[in-house]
C-alpha positions in Angstrom: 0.0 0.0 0.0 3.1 2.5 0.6 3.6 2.6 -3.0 0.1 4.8 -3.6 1.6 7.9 -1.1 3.0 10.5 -3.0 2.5 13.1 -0.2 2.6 12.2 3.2 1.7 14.5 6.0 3.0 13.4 9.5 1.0 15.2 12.8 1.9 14.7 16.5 1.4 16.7 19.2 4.9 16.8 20.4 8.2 16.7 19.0 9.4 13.5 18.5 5.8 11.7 18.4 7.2 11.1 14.9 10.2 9.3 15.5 9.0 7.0 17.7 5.5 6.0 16.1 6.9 6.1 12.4 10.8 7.2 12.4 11.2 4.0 10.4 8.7 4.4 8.0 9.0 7.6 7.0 12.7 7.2 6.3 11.8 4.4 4.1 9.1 6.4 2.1 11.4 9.7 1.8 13.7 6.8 0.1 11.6 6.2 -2.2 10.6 9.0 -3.5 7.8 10.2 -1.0 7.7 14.1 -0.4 7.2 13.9 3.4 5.7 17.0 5.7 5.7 17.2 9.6 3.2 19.1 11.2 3.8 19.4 15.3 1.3 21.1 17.5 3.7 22.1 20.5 7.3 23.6 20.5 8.5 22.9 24.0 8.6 20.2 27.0 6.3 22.0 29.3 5.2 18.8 31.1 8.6 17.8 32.4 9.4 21.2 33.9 5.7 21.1 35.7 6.9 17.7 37.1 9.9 19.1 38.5 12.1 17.1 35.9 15.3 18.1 34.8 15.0 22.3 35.0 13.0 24.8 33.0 11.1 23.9 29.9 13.2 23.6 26.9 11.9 24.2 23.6 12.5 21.8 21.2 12.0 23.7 17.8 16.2 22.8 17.0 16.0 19.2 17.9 12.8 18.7 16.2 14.7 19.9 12.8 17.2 18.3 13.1 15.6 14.6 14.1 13.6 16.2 10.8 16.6 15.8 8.6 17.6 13.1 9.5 14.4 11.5 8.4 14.0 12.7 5.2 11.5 15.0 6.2 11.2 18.0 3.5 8.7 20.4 5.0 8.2 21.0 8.7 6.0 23.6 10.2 6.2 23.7 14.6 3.2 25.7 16.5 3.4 27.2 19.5 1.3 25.4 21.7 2.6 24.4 25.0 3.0 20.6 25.7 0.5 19.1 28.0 -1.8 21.7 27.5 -3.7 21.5 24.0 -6.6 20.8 25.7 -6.5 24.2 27.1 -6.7 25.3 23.6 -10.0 24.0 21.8 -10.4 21.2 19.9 -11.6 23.4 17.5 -8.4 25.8 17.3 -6.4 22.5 16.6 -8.5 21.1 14.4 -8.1 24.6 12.3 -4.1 24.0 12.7 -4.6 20.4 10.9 -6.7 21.9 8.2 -4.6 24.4 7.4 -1.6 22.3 6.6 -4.3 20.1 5.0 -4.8 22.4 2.6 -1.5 24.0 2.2 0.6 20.8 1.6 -2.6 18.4 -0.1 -1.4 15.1 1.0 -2.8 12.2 0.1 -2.0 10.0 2.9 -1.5 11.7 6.7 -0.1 9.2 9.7 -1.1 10.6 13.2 -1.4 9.2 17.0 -3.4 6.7 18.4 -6.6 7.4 20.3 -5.5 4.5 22.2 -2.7 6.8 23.3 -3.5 7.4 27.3 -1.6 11.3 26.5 -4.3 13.5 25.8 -2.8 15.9 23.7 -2.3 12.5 21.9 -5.7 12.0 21.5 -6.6 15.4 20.6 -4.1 15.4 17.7 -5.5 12.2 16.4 -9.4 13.5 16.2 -7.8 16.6 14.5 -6.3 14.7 11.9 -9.4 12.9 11.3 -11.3 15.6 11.0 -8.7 17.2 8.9 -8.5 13.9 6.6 -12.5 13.2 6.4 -14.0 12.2 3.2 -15.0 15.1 0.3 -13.7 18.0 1.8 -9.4 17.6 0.4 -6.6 15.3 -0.9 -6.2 12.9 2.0 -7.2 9.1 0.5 -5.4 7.3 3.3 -5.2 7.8 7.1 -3.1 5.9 9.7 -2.1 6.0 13.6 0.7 4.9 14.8 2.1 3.6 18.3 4.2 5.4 21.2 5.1 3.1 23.7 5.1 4.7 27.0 1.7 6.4 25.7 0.1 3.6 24.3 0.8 0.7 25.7 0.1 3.2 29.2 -3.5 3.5 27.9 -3.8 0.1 27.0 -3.0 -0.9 30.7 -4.9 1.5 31.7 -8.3 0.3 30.6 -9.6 4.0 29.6 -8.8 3.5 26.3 -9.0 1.6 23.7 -6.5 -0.9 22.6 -4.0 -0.6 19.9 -4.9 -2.7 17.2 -2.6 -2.7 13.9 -3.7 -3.8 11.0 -0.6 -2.3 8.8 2.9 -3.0 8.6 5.9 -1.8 7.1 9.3 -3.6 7.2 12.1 -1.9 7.7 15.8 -2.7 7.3 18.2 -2.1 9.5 19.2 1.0 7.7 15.7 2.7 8.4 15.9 1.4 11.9 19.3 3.3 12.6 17.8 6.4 10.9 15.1 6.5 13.5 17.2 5.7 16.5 19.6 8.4 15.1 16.5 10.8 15.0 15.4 10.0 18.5 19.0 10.8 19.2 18.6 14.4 18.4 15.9 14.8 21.1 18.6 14.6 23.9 17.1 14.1 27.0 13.9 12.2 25.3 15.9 9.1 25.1 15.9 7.2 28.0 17.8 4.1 29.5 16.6 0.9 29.2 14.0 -1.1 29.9 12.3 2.3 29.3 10.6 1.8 25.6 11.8 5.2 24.8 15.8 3.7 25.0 17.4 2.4 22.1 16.8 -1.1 23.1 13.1 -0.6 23.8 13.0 1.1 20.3 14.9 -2.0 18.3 13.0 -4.3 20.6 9.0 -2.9 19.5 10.6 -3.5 16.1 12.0 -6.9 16.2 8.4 -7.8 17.9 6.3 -5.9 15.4 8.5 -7.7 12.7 7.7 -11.1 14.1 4.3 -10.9 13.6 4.4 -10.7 10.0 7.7 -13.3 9.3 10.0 -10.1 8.7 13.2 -9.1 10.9 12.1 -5.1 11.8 8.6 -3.5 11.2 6.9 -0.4 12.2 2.7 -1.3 12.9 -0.4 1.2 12.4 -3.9 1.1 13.3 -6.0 1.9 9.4 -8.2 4.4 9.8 -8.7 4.6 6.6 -8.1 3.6 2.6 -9.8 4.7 -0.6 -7.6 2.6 -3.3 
């Protein structure tokens, strides 16, 4: 199915939401030819600073460029909002945000977060780019959320949301693999030591095991929302 996107538009709340849930992939489609366009609704890391983590808040408008690049990633466009706090904004101001770039950029295929995400800036992003992507009213033929573990799996546990349930997936080599860990790299203080799933390991390991389930050595998984072929 990858080889019907010409334009893919990528939306996540925060800054590096894209590396995580599809760092692979879109390395591999900006390989082949796939004009690729990032769209992030925050520009700092509000929510560690409120949690008394690691200092002030730090925005993140550098790293997020530069984990960009590394991707393959041609256009990139960071709003101000504050992390943590889109739903102080409106549903209705995002979903604005997501049409604009919508209309601006006309992708035909956009990749977003989960609703199973337990985050809810997550989940606010992710009804925004559906609303952005619905049928009749622009380009978008195909639709697709990805996973964060540490967000997902979270909500999963949780039993608030729903589960996570792929139904795409795109192998990787070890070449996209590296791209993405190098990405996640550029987000400093994001990565974190294993066993958390936002270390290295916990990153090669969601791939190895999304990978297994479909008889291929790395993958990266995604829930389809939906397709017009």
């Amino acid at each position: 199915m990858e080889t019907s996107i010409s334009k893919l538009l990528v939306v996540g709340a925060h800054g590096d939401d894209e590396t995580l849930g599809a760092g692979g992939t879109i390395a591999y489609l900006a390989e082949q030819g796939v004009t690729v366009s990032l769209c992030v609704l925050t520009d700092d890391d509000g929510s560690r600073a409120v949690a008394g983590e690691r200092g002030a808040a730090t925005n993140r408008v550098t790293a997020i460029e530069s984990a960009a690049a590394i991707l393959g990633i041609k256009r990139l466009t960071v709003h101000e909002f504050g992390d943590n706090r889109l739903d102080t904004v409106g549903q209705l101001e995002i979903n604005r945000r997501v049409e604009q770039e919508v209309r601006e950029f006309r992708p035909d295929t956009i990749f977003t977060t989960s609703l199973a995400d337990l985050s809810l800036d997550h989940q606010l992003i992710s009804r925004a780019a559906r609303i952005a992507g619905r049928p009749g009213r622009g380009s978008v033929k195909q639709l697709r959320s990805f996973e964060i573990r540490s967000a997902t799996d979270t909500g999963e546990a949780s039993g608030i949301t729903p589960a996570f349930r792929p139904t795409v997936w795109q192998p990787l080599e070890e070449e996209h693999l590296e791209r993405k860990i190098e990405a996640l790299r550029a987000y400093g203080k994001e990565l974190e030591p294993w066993p958390n799933p936002r270390s290295e390991r916990g990153v090669r390991a969601l791939a190895e095991y999304r990978g297994s389930q479909v008889t291929r050595p790395l993958a990266e998984a995604f829930e389809l929302i939906r397709a017009v072929l």
